[in-house]
N, C-alpha and C positions, 0 to 999 in steps of 0.2 A: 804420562804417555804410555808406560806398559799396562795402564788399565786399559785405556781404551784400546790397545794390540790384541791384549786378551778379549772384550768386550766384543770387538767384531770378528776375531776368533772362532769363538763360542757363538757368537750368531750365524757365521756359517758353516763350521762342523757341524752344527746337530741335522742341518740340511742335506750332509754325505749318502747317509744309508736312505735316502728317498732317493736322490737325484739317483743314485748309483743302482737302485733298485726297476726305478722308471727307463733306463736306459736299457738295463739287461730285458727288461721285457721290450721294450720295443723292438731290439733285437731281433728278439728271436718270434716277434709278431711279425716285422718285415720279411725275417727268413720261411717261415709257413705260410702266408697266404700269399707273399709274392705280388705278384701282376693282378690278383684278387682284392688285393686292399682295400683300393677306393670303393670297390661296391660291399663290403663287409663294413666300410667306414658309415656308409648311408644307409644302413639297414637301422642303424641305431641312433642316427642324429634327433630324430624328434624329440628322444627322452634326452636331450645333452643339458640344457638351458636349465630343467627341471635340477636333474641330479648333481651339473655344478655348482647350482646355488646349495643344495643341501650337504655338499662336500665340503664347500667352500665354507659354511660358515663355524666350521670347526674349529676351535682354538688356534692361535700359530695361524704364521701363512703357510705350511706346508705343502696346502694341497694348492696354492696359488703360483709357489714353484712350478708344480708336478704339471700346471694346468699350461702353464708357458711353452714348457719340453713340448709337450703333448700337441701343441699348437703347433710349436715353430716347426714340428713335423709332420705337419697337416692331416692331424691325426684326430683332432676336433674344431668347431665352429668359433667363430667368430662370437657368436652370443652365448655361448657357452662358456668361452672362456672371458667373459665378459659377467657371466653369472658367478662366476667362481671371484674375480674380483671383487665383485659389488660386495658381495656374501661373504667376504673374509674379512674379522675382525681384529686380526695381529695378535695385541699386547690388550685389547679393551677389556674381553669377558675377564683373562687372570686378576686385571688391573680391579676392574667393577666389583669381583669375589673375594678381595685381599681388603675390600673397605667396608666396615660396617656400613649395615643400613643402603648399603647400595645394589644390594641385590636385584630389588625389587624392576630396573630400570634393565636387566638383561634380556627377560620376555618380549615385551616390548621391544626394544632395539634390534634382536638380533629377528623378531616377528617384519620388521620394517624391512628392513635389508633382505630377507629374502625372498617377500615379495618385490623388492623392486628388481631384486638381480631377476626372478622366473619371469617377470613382466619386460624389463630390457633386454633381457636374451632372445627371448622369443621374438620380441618387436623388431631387433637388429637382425637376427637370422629370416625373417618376414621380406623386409623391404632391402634385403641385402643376398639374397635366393639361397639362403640355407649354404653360403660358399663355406666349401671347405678344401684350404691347400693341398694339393696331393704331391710336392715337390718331394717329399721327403724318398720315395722307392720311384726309380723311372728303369723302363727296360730299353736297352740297347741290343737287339737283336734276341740272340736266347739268355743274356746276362742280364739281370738285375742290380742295377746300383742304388748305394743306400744314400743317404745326406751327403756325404762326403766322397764322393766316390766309391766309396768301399763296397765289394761283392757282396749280392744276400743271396745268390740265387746258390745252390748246392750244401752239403752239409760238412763242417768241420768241427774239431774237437772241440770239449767244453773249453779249455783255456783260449782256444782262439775267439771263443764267440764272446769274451770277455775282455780282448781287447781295446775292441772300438768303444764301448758303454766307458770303460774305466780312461781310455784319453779323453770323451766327453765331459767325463766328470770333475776330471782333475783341472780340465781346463772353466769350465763353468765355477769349481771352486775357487781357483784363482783371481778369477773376472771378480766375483761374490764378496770376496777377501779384501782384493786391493777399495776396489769402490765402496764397501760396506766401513772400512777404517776413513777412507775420505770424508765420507759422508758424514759420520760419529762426531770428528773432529774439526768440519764446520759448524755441526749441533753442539756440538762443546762448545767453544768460540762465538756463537752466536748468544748460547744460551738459554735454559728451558722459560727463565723469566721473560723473555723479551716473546718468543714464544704465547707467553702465556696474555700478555700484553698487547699484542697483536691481533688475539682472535676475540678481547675482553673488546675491545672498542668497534664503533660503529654497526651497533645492531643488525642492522639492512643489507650491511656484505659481509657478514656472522658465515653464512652458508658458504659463498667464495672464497674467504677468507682458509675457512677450515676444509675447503677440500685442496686447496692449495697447500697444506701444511698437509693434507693427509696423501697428497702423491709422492711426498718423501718416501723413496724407498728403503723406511727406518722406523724399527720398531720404537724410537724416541716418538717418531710422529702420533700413531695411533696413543701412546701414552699420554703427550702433550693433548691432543681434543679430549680424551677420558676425564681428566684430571679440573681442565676445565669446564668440562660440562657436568661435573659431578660437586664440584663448586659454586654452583651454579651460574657461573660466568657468563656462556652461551646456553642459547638456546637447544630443545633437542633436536630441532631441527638442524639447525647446525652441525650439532655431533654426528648425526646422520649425514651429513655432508660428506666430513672430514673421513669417517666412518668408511664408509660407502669407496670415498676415492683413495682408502689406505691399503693397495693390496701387497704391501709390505714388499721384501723382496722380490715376490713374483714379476715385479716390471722389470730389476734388474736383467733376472733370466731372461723375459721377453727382449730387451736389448741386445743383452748380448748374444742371443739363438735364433731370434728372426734372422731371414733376411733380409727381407724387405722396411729398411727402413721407414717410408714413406708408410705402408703398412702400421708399424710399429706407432710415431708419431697418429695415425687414424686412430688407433684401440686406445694411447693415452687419451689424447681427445674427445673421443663418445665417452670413455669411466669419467673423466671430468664434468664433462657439459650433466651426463645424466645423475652424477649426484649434486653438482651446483641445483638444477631445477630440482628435484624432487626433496632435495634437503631446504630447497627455497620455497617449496610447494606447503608442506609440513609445518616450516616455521609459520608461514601465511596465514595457514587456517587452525595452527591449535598452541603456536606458539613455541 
């Protein structure tokens, strides 16, 4: 039991100095532009889809956190942060670089997933009109309030502008903490065998199968499809699947930061649906 304490531990400390970093900026991005936001927001959306996929497919879900925050403060698109899911591979690439001979299957994988994340981002910011939440700064007369009510409009010392980011953080850690130990030790309990079992059988929902295992928000997940698709158990289409819908803890955050649940439920939905078909697309035609 104290491994796994410490386990989800250390899966959410190393996430502090981002979350807590993302925060202090936004800060003090909502105290500068102000009532300016939303159109400072739009000047840059075209390139969002592009560059979250290319963020996103960096080792860790770090930037799948950072891309949640970012959101639930309507600070970026829908297909954007929808690029940054698709494009985040967790635990795959360390896991793929720690096995001989498996190298070869990184290019590849990580070439697939980002094109689908620049392709679904785009697609979904398209038929979805480029929305982007602007909840996070509203102005009430000459005052500015921030997410939580809190003032952004005027200027206060550095300690103060450090407080809001740091209760967001600690409480996001906490959410991250408790959930991420839950989580662990139903993956414990269950077991990575049974796991492994599951995505081995019935070829044809190979792709379902493994993006279902890969909406866990747990880096056991993206381990579990690696492990078997490097086994050659599933298909790669499949691992693209599982792949594709593992944006690790970033959904946590998205839960616990959105408001809008209903919202929240939509973006799991589309990262699902769009890697089940594209991972099912893949298997189809090359196996």
């Amino acid at each position: 039991m104290i491994a796994i304490i410490l386990e989800a531990a250390l899966d959410t400390i190393k996430l502090l100095p981002f979350l807590f970093t993302v925060y202090v900026l936004i800060e003090l991005f909502e105290r500068r532009f102000g009532e300016s936001l939303e159109r400072n927001i739009r000047r840059v959306r075209t390139a969002g889809p592009l560059l979250g996929a290319m963020f996103g497919c960096i080792p860790q879900c770090s930037f799948s956190v950072i891309s949640a925050v970012l959101y639930s403060r309507g600070l970026i698109s829908t297909g954007t942060l929808l690029a940054v899911f698709l494009s985040t591979s967790d635990e795959a690439i360390p896991i793929m670089l720690a096995q001989p001979g498996s190298a070869r299957f990184i290019g590849p994988l990580v070439a697939c997933k980002i094109f689908i994340a620049i392709a679904a981002g785009y697609a979904i910011d398209l038929f979805s009109g480029k929305t982007i939440k602007t909840h996070g700064v509203e102005t009430y007369g000459e005052t500015i309030e921030g997410c939580c009510g809190h003032e952004c409009s005027g200027t206060k010392p550095l300690p103060m502008l450090l407080i809001h980011p740091l209760k967001h953080t600690v409480k996001v850690f906490v959410f991250l903490f408790a959930t991420t130990l839950l989580i662990t030790i139903a993956v414990q309990c269950a077991g990575e065998t049974r796991l492994h079992q599951a995505l081995a059988h019935h070829r044809t929902l190979q792709p379902l199968l493994a993006a279902l295992v890969g909406l866990i928000p747990n880096c056991a997940a993206s381990v579990a499809v690696s492990q078997v698709f490097l086994k050659g158990i599933i298909s790669f289409g499949a691992a693209i699947a599982g792949l594709c819908a593992g944006a690790g803890l970033g959904l946590l955050v998205l839960v616990r930061e959105n408001r809008s649940k209903a919202d929240t439920l939509r973006i799991i939905a589309l990262l699902f649906c769009v890697s089940v078909l594209t991972g099912a697309g893949i298997q189809y035609l090359y196996g």
